[in-house]
C-alpha positions in Angstrom: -118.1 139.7 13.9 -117.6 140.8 10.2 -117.1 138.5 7.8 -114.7 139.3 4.9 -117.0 138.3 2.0 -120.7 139.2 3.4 -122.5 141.5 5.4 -124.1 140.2 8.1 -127.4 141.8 9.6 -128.1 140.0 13.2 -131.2 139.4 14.1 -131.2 137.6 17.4 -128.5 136.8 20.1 -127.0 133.9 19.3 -126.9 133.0 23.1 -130.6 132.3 23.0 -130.6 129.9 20.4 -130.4 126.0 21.2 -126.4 124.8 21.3 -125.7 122.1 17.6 -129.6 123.3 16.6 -128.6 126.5 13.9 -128.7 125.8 10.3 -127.5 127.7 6.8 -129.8 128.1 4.2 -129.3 129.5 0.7 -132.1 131.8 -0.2 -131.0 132.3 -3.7 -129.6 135.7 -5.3 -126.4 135.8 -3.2 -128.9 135.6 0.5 -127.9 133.2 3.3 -129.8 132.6 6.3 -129.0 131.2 9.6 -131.6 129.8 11.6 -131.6 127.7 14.4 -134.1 126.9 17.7 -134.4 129.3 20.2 -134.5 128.0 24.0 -137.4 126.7 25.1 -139.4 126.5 21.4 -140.0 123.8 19.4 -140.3 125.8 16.1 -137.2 127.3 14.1 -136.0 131.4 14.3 -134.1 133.5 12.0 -130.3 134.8 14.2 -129.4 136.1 11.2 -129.2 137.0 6.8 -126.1 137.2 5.1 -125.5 139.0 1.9 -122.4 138.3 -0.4 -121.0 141.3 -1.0 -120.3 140.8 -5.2 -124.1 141.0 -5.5 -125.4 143.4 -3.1 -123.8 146.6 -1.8 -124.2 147.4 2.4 -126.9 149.5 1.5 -129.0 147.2 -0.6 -128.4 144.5 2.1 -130.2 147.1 4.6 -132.9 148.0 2.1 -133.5 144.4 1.6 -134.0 143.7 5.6 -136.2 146.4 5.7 -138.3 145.6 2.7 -138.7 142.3 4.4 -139.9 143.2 7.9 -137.0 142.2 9.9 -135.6 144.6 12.7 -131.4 143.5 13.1 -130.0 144.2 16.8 -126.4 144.1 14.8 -125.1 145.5 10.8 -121.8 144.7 9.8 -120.1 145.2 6.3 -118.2 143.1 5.3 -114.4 143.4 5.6 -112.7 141.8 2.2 
């Protein structure tokens, strides 16, 4: 689902992730990430990194995941 003020690079499925267990945290530099326990560990994941949009353009959001190592299943600009 895009989001009207950040781009939002998916991860994982939500659907695999333990129901009340995700979290937000702010990375610093305009970078969110959402993490949360997936079913069956104990430890916490990554679902997904969001990027607000007045500090980093679509393209420097996907430079940034793949300076970092992660592989999204889902990209979405943001809409606003």
């Amino acid at each position: 689902m895009p989001y009207p003020n950040e781009h939002s690079m998916r991860i994982a499925d939500p659907s695999k992730f333990i129901e009340g267990s995700m979290r937000s945290k702010d990375l610093g530099s305009g970078i969110r990430i959402i993490i949360g326990k997936l079913k069956g560990e104990n430890s916490m994941s990554t679902q997904a990194i969001r990027f607000d949009k007045g500090k980093f353009t679509f393209e420097q959001a996907k430079e940034w995941i793949k300076s970092h190592g992660y592989k999204p299943i889902s990209m979405e600009k943001a809409t606003g």
